[in-house]
VOPAGU-2260 file (C-alpha; in pm, 1 decimal, decimal comma):
REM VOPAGU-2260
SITE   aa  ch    i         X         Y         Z
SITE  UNK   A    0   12519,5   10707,9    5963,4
SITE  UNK   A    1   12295,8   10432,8    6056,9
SITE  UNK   A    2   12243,8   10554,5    6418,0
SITE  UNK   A    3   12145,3   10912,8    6278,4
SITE  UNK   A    4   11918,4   10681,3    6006,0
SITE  UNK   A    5   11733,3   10551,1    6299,8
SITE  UNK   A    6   11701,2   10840,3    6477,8
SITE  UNK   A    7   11482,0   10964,9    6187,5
SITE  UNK   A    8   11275,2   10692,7    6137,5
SITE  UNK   A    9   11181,0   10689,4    6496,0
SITE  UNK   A   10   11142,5   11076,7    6471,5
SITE  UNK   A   11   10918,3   11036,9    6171,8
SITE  UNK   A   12   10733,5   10729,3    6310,2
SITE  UNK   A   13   10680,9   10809,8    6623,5
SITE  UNK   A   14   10716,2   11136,0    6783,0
SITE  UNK   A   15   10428,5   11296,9    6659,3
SITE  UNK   A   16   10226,5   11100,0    6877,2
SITE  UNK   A   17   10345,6   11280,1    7147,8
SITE  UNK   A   18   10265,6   11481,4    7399,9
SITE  UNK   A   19   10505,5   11625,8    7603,4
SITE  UNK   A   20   10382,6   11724,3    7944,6
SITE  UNK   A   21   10183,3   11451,6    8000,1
SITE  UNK   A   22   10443,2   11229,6    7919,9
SITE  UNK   A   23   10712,5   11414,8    8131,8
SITE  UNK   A   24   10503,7   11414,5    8442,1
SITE  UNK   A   25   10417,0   11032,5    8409,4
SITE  UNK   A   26   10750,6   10917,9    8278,9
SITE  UNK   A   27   10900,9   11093,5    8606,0
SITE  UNK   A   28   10710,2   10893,3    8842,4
SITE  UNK   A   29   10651,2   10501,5    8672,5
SITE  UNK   A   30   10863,2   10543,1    8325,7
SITE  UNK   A   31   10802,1   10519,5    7940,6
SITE  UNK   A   32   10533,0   10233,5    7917,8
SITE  UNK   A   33   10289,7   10388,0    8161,6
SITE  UNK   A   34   10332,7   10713,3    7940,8
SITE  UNK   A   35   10298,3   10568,3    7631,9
SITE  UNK   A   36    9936,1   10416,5    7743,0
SITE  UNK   A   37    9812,7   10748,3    7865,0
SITE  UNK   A   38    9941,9   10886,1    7566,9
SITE  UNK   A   39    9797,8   10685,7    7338,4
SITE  UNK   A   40    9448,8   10682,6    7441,1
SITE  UNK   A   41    9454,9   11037,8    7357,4
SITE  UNK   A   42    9149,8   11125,6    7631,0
SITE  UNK   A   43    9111,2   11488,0    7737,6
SITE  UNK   A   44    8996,1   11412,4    8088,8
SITE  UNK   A   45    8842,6   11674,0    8270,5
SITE  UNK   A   46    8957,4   11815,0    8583,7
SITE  UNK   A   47    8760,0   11675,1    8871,1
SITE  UNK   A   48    8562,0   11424,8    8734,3
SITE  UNK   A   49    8500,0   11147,8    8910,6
SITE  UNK   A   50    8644,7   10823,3    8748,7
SITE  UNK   A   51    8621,6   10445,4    8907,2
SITE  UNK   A   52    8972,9   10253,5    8856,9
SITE  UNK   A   53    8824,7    9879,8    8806,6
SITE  UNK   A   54    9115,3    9591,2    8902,2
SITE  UNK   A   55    9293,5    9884,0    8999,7
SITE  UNK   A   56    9614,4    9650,6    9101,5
SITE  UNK   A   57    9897,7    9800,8    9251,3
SITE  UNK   A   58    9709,6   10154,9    9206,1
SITE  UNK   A   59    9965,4   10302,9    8972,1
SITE  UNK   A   60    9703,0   10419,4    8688,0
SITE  UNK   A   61    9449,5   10546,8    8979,4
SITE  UNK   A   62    9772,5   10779,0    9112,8
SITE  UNK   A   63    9819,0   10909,2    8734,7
SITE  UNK   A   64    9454,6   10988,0    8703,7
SITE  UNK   A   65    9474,4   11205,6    9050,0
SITE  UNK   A   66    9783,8   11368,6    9026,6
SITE  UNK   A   67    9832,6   11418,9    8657,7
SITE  UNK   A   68    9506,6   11397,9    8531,8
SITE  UNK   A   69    9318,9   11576,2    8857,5
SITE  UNK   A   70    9055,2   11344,9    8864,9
SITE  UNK   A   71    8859,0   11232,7    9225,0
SITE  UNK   A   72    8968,0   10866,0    9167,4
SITE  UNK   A   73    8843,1   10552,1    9365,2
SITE  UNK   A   74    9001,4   10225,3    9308,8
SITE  UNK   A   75    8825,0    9892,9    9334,8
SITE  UNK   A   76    8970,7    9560,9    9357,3
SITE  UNK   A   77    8940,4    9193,3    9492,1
SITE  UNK   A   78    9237,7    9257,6    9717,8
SITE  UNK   A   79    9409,3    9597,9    9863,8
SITE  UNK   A   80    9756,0    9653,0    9769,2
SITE  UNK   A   81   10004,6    9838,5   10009,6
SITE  UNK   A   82   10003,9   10134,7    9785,5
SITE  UNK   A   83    9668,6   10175,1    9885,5
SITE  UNK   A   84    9781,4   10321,3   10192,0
SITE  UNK   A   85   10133,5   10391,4   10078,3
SITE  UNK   A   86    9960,2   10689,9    9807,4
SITE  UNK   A   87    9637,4   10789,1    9949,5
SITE  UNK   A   88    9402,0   10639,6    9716,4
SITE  UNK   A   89    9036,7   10632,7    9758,0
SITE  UNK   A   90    8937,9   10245,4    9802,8
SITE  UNK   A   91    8706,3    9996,1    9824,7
SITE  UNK   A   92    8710,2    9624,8    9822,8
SITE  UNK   A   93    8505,4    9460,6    9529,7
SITE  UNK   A   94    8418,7    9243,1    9233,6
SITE  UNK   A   95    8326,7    9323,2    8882,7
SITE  UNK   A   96    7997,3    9118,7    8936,8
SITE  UNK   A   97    7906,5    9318,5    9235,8
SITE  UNK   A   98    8004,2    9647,9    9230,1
SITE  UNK   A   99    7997,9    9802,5    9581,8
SITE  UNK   A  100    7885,4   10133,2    9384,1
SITE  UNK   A  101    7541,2   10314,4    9310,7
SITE  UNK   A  102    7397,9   10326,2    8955,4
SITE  UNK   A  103    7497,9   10626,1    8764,6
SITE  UNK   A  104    7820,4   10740,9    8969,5
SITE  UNK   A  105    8103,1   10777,8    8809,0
SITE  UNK   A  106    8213,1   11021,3    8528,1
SITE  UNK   A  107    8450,6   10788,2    8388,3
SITE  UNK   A  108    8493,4   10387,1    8485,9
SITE  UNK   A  109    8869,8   10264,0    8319,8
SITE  UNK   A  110    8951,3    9892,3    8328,8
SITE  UNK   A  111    9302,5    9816,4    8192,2
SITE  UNK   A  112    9410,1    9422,9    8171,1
SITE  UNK   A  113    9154,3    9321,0    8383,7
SITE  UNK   A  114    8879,9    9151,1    8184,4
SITE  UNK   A  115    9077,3    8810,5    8099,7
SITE  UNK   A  116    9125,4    8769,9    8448,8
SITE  UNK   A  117    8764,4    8731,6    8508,7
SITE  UNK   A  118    8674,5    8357,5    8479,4
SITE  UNK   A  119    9059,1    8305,1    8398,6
SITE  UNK   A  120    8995,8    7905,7    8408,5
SITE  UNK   A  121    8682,4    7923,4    8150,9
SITE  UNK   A  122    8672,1    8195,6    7993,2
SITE  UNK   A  123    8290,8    8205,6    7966,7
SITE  UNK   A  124    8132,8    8433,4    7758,3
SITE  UNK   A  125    7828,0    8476,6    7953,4
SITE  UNK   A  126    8041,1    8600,1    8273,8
SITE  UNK   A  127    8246,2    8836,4    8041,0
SITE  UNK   A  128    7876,7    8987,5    7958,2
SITE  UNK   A  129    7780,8    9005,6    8314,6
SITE  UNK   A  130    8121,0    9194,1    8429,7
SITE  UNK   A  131    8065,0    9419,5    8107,3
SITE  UNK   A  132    7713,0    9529,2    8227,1
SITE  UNK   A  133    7788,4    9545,8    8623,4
SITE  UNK   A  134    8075,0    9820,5    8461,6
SITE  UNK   A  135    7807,6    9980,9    8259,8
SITE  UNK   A  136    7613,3   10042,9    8571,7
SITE  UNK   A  137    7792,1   10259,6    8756,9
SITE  UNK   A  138    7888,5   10484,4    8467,5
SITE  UNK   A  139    7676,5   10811,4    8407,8
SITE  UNK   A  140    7435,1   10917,3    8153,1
SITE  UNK   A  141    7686,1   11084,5    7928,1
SITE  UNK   A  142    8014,4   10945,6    8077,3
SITE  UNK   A  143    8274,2   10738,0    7904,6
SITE  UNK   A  144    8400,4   10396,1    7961,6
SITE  UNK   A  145    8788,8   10274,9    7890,8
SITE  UNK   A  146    8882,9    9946,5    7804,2
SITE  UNK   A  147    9189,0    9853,5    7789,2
SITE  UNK   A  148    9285,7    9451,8    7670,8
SITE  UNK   A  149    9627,5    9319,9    7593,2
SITE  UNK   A  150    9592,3    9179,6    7226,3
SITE  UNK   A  151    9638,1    8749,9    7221,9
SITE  UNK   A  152    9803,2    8739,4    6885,1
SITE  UNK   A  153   10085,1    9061,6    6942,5
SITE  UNK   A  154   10434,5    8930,6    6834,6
SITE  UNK   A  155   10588,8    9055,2    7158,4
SITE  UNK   A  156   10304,4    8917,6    7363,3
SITE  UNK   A  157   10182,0    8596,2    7240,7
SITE  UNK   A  158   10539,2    8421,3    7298,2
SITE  UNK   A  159   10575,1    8617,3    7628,6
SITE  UNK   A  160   10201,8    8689,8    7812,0
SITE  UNK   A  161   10069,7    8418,9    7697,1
SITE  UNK   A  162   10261,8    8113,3    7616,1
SITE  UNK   A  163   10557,6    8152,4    7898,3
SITE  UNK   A  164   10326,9    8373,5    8194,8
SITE  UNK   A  165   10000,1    8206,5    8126,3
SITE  UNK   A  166    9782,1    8507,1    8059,7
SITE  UNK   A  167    9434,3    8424,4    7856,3
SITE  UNK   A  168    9466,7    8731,3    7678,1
SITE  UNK   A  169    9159,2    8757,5    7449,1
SITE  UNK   A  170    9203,9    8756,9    7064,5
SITE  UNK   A  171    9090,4    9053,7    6885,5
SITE  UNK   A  172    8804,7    8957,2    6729,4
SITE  UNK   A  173    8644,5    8810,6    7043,6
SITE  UNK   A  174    8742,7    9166,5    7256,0
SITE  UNK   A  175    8533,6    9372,3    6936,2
SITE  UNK   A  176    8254,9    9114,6    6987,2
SITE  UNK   A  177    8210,7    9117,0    7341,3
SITE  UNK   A  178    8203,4    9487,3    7366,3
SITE  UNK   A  179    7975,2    9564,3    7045,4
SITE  UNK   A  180    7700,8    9308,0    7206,2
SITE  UNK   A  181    7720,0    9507,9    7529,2
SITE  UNK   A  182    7774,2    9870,6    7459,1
SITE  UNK   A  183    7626,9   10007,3    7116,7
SITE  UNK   A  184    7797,4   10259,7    6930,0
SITE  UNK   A  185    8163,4   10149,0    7119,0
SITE  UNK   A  186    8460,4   10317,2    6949,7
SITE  UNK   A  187    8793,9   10144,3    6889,3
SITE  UNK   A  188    9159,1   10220,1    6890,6
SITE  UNK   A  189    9481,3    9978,0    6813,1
SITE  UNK   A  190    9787,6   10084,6    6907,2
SITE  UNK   A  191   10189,7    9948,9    7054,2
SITE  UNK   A  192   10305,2   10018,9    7405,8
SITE  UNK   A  193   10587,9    9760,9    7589,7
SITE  UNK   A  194   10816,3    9822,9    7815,1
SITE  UNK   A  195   11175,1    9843,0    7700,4
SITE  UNK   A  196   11510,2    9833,9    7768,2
SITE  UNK   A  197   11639,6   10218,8    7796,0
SITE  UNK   A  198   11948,5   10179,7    7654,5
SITE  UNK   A  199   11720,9   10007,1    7304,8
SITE  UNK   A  200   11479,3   10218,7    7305,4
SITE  UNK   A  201   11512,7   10401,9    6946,6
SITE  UNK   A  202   11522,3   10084,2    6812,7
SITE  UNK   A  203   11233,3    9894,6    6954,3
SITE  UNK   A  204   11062,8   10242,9    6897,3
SITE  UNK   A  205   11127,1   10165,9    6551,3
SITE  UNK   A  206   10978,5    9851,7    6561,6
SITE  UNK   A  207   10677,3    9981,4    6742,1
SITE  UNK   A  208   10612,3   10264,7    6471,0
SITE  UNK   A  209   10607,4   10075,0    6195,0
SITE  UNK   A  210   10355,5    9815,6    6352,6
SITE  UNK   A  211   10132,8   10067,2    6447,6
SITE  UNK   A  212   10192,6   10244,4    6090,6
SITE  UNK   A  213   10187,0    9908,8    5826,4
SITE  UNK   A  214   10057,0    9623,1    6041,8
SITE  UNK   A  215    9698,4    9472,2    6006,3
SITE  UNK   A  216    9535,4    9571,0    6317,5
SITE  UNK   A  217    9488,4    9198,2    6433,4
SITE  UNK   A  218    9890,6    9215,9    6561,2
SITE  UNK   A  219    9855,7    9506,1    6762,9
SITE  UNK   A  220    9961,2    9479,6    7154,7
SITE  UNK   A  221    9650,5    9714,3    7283,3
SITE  UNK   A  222    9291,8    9687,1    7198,0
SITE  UNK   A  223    9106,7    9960,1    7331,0
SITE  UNK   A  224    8683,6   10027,9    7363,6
SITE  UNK   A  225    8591,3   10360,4    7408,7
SITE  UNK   A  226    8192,3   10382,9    7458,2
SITE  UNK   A  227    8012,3   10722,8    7592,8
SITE  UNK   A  228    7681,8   10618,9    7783,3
């Protein structure tokens, strides 16, 4: 009885979030958290766009935007990873203060946890400006611009990210301020996505609905910008 009781609280809370295809064909190749993400952003990219992968990492995101999404993707980064080569993705070394990009180039530009990294000793607010307007740059006259920023203050996160791994993750109210001074008319979105273990996944699926459904916004794990040039 309780089992079946948490099966329909995590069915009611939730599944209508999903969708299924795109979650299928992401979950096959790097699991449940990198599905929920694309998920949750809930962008209907268009078929090939051209999008710039910003602290691309280990590349993982830019191979989801070519093969599920069907984008042209380039990745940019201060180092190349070995799935670089290993995938086939389109690279280039670089900064976020010195894009090796023209103005106006890319239909899409997608950061995701890369901003607290920049000036990770200071934390200046002037270089978070300057990275925020080198990204502006390359972006098209009508293309859109996703920001993706672990939340400080997340339950999950703040004991974890921040307090035992050392990440500066940027409180809410600093990430909305940061992006309304430097792109006007930015949307937001709040949402849950962690990895889990499979075998408690219902239940921390629980937990993750009813944050996303009754929590102030503030706890959130993801804050998200959304701005169309």
């Amino acid at each position: 009885m309780q089992r079946d009781l948490i099966g329909l609280l995590y069915l009611s809370l939730y599944l209508d979030n999903m969708d299924n295809e795109l979650r299928d064909k992401i979950n096959k190749k790097f699991g449940q958290y990198k599905a929920d993400i694309f998920d949750k952003l809930g962008i209907d990219f268009k078929k090939r766009r051209t999008l710039l992968d910003i602290g691309c990492g280990d590349c993982s995101d830019a191979t989801i935007f070519s093969d599920v999404f069907g984008l042209s993707t380039t990745g940019t980064d201060v180092y190349q990873h070995e799935n670089v080569a290993k995938w086939g993705i389109n690279f280039k070394l670089g900064n976020i203060f010195q894009l090796p990009f023209d103005d106006d180039l890319f239909d899409y530009v997608f950061l995701h946890d890369v901003l607290h990294h920049v000036d990770e000793e200071n934390q200046s607010y002037e270089k978070h400006m300057l990275a925020l307007t080198e990204t502006g740059r390359v972006l098209k006259k009508g293309g859109t611009l996703i920001i993706i920023e672990g939340n400080r203050y997340n339950p999950l996160f703040y004991p974890h990210m921040v307090k035992q791994q050392g990440h500066e993750h940027f409180r809410q109210s600093y990430f909305r301020r940061i992006m309304n001074a430097s792109f006007p008319g930015v949307l937001f979105k709040y949402f849950e996505a962690h990895l889990y273990p499979k075998k408690l996944l219902k239940i921390f699926k629980l937990y993750e609905g009813v944050m996303e459904k009754f929590s102030p916004r503030q706890f959130l794990a993801y804050n998200v910008a959304i701005w169309n040039k």
